[in-house]
C-alpha positions as CSV (number, residue, x, y, z in Angstrom):
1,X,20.9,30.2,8.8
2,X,19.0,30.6,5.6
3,X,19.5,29.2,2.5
4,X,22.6,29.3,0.2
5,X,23.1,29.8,-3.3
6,X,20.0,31.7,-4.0
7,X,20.1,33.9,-7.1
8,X,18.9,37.3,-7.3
9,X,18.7,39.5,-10.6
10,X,21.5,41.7,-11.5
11,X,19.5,44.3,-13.9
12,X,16.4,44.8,-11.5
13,X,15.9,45.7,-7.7
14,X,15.3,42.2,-6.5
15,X,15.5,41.2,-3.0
16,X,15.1,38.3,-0.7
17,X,11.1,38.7,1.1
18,X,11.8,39.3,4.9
19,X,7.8,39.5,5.9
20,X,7.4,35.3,5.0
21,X,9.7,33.0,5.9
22,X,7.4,29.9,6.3
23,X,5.7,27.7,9.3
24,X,6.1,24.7,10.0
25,X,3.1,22.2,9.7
26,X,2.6,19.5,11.7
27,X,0.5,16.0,10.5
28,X,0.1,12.9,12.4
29,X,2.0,10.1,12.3
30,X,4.7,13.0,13.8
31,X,7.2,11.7,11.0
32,X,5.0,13.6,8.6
33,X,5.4,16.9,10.1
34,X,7.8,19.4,8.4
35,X,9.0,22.7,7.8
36,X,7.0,24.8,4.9
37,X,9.4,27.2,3.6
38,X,8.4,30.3,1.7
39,X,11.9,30.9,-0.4
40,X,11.0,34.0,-2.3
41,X,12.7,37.6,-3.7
42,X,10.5,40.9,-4.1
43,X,10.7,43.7,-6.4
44,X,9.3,47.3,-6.9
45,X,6.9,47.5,-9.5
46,X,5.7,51.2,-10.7
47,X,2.2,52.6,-12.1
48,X,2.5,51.0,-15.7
49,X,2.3,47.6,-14.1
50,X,-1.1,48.6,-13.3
51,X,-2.0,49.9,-16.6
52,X,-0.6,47.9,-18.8
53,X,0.2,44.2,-19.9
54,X,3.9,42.7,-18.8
55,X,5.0,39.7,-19.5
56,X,5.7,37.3,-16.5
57,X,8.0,34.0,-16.9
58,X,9.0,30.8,-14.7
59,X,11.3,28.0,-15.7
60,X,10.8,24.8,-14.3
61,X,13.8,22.3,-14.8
62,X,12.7,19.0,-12.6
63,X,15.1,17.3,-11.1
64,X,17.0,13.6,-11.7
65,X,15.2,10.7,-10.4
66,X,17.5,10.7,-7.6
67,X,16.0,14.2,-6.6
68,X,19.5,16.5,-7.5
69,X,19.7,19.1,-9.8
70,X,16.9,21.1,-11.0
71,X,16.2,24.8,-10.6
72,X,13.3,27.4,-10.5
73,X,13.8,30.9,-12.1
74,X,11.2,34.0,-12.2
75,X,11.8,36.6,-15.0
76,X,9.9,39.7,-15.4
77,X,9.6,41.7,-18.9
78,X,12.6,38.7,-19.8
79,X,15.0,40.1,-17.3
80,X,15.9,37.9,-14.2
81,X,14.4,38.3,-10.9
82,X,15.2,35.5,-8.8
83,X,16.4,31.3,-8.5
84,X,16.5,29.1,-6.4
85,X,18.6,25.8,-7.7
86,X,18.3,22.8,-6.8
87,X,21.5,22.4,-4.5
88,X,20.3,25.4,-2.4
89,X,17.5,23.2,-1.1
90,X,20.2,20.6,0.7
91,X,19.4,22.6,3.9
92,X,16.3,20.3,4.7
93,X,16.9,17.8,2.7
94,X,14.7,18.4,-0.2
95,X,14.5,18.8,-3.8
96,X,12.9,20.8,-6.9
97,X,9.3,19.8,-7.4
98,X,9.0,16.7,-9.5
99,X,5.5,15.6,-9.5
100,X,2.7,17.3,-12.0
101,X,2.0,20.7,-11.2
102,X,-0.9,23.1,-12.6
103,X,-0.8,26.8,-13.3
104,X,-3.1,29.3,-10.6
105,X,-3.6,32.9,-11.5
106,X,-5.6,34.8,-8.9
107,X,-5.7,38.0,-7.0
108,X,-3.9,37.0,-3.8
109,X,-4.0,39.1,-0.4
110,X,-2.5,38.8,2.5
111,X,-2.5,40.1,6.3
112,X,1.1,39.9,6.2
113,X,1.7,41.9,3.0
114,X,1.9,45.8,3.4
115,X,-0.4,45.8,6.6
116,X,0.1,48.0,9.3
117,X,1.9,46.4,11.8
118,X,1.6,47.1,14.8
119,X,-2.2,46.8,14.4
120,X,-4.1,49.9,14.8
121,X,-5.2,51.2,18.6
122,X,-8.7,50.4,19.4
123,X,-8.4,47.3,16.8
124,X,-8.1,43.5,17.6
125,X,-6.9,42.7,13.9
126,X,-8.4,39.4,14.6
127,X,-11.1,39.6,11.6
128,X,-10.7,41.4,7.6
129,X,-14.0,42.5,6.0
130,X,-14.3,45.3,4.0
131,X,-17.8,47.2,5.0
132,X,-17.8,45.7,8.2
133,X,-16.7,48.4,10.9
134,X,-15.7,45.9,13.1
135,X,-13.3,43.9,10.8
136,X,-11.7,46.6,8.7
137,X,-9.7,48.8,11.3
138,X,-6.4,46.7,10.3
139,X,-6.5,47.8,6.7
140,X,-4.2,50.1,5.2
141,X,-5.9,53.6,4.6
142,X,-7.8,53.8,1.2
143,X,-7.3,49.5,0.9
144,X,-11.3,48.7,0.7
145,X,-11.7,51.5,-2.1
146,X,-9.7,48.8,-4.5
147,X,-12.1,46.5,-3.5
148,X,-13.4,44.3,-5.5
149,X,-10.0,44.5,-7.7
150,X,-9.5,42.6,-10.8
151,X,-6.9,41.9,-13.1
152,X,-6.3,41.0,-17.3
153,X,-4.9,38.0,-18.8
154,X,-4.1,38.5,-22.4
155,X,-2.5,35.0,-23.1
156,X,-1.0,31.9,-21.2
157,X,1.5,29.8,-22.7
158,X,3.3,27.0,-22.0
159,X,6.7,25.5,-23.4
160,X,8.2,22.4,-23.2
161,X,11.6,21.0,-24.3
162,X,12.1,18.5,-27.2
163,X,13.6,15.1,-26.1
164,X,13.7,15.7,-22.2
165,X,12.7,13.0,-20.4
166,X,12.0,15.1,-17.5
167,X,9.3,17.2,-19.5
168,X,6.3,14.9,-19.1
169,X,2.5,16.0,-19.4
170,X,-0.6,14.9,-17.4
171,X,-1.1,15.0,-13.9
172,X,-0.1,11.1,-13.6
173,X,2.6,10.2,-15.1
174,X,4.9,7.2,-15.4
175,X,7.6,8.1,-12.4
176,X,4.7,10.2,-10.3
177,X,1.7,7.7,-10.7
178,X,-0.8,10.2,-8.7
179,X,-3.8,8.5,-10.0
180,X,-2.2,4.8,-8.2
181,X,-1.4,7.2,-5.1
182,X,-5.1,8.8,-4.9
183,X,-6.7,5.4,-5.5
184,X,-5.1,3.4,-2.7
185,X,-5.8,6.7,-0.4
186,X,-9.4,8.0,-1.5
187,X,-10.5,8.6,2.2
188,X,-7.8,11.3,2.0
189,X,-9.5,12.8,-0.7
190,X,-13.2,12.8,-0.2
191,X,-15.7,14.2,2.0
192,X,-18.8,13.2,3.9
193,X,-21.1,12.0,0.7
194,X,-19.0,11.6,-2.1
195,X,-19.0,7.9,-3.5
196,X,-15.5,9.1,-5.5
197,X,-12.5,11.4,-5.0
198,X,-13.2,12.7,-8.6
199,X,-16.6,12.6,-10.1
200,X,-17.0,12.9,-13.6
201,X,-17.2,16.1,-15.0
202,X,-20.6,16.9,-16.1
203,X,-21.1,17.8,-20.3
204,X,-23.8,20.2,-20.3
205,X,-27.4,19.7,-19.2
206,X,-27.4,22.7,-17.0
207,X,-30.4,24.7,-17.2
208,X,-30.8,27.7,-19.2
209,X,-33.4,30.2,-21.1
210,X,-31.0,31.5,-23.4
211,X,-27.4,30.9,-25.5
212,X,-25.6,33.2,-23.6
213,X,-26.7,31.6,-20.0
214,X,-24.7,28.1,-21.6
215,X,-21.5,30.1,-22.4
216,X,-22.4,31.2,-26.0
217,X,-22.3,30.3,-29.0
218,X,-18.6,29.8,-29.0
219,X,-19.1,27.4,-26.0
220,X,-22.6,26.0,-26.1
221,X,-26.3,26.6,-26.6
222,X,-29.5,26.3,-24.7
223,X,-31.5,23.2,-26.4
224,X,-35.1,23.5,-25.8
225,X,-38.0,21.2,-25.5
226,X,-41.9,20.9,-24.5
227,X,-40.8,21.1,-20.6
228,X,-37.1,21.5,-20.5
229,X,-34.5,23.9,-21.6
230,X,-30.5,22.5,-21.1
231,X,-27.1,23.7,-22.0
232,X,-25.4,21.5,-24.9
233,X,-21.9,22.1,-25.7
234,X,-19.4,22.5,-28.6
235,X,-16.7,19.9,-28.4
236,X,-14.1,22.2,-27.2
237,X,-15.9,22.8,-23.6
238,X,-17.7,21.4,-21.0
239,X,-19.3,22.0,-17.4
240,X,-22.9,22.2,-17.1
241,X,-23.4,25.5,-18.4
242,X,-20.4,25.4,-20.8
243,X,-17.8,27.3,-19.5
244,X,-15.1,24.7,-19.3
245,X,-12.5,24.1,-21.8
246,X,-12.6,20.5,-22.6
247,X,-9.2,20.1,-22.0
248,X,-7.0,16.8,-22.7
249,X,-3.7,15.1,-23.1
250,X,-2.1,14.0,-26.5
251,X,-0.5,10.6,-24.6
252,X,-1.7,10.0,-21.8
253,X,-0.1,7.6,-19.3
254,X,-1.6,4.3,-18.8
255,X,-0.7,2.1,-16.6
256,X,-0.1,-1.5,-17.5
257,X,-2.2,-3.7,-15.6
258,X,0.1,-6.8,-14.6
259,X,-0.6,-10.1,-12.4
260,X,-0.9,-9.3,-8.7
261,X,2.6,-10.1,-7.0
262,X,2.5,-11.7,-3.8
263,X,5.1,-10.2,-1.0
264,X,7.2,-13.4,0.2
265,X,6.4,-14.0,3.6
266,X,8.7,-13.1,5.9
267,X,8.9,-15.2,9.4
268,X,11.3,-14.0,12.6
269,X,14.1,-16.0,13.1
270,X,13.1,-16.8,16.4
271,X,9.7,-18.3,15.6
272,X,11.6,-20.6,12.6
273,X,14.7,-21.3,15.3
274,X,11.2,-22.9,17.7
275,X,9.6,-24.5,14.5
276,X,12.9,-26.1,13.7
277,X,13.2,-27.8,17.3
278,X,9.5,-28.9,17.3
279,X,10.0,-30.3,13.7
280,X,13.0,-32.3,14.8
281,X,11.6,-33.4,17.8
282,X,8.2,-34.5,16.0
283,X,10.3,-36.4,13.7
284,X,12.6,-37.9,16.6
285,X,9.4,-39.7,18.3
286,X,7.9,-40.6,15.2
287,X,11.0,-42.4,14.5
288,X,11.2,-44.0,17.7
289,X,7.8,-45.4,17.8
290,X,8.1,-46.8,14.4
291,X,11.2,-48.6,15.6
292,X,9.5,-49.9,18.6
293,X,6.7,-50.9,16.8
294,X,8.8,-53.1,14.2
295,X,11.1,-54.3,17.2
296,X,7.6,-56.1,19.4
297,X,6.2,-57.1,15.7
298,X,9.6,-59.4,15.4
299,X,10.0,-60.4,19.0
300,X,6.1,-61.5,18.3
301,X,6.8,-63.5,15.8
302,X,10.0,-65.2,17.0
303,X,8.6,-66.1,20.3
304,X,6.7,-69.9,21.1
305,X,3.4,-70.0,21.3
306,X,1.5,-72.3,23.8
307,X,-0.7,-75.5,22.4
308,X,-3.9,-74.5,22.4
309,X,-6.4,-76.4,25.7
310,X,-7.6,-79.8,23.5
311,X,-9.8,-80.8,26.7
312,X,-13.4,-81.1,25.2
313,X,-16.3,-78.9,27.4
314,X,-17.0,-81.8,28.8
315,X,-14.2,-82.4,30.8
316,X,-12.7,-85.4,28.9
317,X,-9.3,-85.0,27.6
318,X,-9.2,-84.9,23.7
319,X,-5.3,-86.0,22.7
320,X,-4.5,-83.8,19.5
321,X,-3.7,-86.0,16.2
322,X,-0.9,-88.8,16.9
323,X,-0.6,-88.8,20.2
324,X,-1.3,-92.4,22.0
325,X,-4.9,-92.8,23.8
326,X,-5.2,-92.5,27.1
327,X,-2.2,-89.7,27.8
328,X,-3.2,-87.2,29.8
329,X,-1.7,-83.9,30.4
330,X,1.9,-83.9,32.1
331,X,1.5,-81.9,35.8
332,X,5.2,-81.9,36.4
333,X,7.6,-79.0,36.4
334,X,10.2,-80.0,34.1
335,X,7.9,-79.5,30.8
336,X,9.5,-77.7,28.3
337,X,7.9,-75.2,26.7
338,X,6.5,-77.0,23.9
339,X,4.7,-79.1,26.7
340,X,3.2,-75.8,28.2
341,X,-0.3,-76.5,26.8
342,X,-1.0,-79.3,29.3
343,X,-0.3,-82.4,27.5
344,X,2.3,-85.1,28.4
345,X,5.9,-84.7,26.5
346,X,5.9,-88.0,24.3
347,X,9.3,-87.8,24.7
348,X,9.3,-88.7,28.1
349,X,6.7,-91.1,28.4
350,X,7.6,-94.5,28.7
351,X,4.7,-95.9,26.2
352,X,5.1,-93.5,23.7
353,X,8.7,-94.7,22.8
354,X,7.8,-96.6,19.7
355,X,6.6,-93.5,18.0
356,X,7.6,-90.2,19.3
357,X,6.5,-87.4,17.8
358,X,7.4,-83.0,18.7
359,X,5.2,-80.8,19.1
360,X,6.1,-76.8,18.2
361,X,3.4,-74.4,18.3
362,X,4.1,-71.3,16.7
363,X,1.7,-68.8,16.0
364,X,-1.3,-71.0,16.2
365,X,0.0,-73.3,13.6
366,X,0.9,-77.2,14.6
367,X,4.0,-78.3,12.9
368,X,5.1,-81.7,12.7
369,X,8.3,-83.4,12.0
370,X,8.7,-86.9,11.9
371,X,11.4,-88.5,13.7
């Protein structure tokens, strides 16, 4: 099926073109491969069309932001030829043009456009040169004699409606930022050598001998000097010999340069389901071996601690302070464990009666309590 809705002029012989219907073109990654279209109407034209001047007119309407709407419409001498709306295009899925566009006039030829078909016998039709025998057996009779051909432009103008949103100028603009699309691509648009996708234009300083080589004197003029002659231009053109209009753009678009905006990271749920577990488990031990650790600190420092050896190196047994002279260290089994540092339990010695004093060594520290 073709597409619907298409809109042909009522008051001239317009009809859709059968010899172009469009290719598809094919771009890797594969999901940038699609189907090129050629939606277009003809129309017979007679002898005063080449003869004489006739006015040619397209409307552009872009479409809304979400892509709907819209239209395209070619009128010729003001009298409808063709349109294609925007609703027509829901066939493929897309929509009116809404990024800039620029205006290209030029004489246009092609192989599939009133060319004999099939090709001529004894031609391949595989080459189109005019003068060369080879490559000009598939033209129409006569075709090289219009060769070269040329055609008149008497004016070009463009109109834009008041208070439309839609109707922006420049070739970046606010909803299609081309220049932020270019810049994060340039390897797309440049070749072997070029150290930008656009170099500056270059204003004048193209060699010349005369004013007419730099445009003339409504464009530029050739500035001489002891060893060099260059174009310099007016202020309406450019180029290096002049021959540019120095166009520009009432407002253009600028981009406001804000702070750089960091992306928040994002982290499968998997990998924060594992760091979760390890976390927990990190924090599981850590809490155990602090507990540990406080529970042998306080079994340390409730647990008795043995009298230090008081026998001298000599052999000789030293008593510690307050015990009777001449007690030696108890051997037998029944010493408690303050007696567990070798010396005899005052208690239960039979001389020491008169003035017992306990022992209880505790961390290294003697403490004494009269009884």
């Amino acid at each position: 099926s073709w597409y619907k809705g298409l809109e042909y002029g009522k008051h001239v012989n317009s009809s859709l073109n059968p010899f172009f219907y469009g290719v598809t073109l094919v771009h890797e990654p594969k999901s940038y491969t699609y189907q090129s279209d050629a939606i277009s109407a003809n129309t017979h034209v007679g002898a005063t069309y080449f003869n004489s001047f006739h006015d040619y007119r397209v409307e552009w309407e872009p479409p809304e932001r979400n892509g709907t709407g819209g239209y395209l419409r070619w009128y010729l001498d003001r009298k409808f030829i063709f349109g294609i709306k925007g609703e027509s295009l829901s066939l493929t899925g897309t929509e009116i043009p809404s990024e800039p566009m620029y205006l290209l006039m030029n004489t246009a030829v092609a192989t599939t456009w009133g060319f004999p078909l099939p090709c001529p016998e004894g031609c391949k039709c595989d080459c189109y040169e005019c003068g060369n025998p080879e490559c000009s057996c598939g033209f129409p009779t006569d075709f090289c004699s219009n060769i070269p051909a040329h055609f008149e432009i008497d004016h070009v103008r463009v109109w834009q409606a008041k208070n439309e949103s839609k109707h922006v100028l420049g070739c970046s603009t606010k909803d299609r930022p081309t220049a932020h699309f270019i810049e994060g691509n340039k390897k797309n648009f440049m070749e072997t050598g070029d150290r930008q996708p656009l170099e500056r234009i270059q204003n004048g300083g193209g060699s010349c001998h005369e004013d007419s080589h730099c445009g003339g004197e409504k464009r530029g003029m050739c500035s001489s000097t002891r060893s060099w002659s260059q174009c310099v231009c007016n202020d309406d053109h450019t180029g290096p010999h002049c021959l540019a209009h120095a166009g520009f753009y009432d407002n253009p678009y600028v981009p406001k340069q804000g702070s750089l905006h960091m992306q928040p990271l994002a982290i499968p749920i998997g990998m924060a389901i594992m760091a979760f577990i390890i976390a927990v488990g990190f924090g599981a031990t850590y809490f155990m071996i602090i507990r540990q650790k406080r529970r042998e600190a306080h079994e340390y420092q409730m647990a008795p601690t043995a009298l230090p050896s008081s026998r001298p190196a000599g052999g000789g047994f030293q008593p510690p302070q307050g015990m009777p002279p001449g007690s030696e260290p108890a051997t037998d089994s029944g010493a408690s464990y303050q007696n567990q540092g070798g010396y005899q339990n005052p208690q239960r010695s039979p001389a020491a009666k008169g003035n017992v004093r306990t022992y209880c060594m505790i961390d290294g520290r003697l403490i004494s309590n009269e009884q």
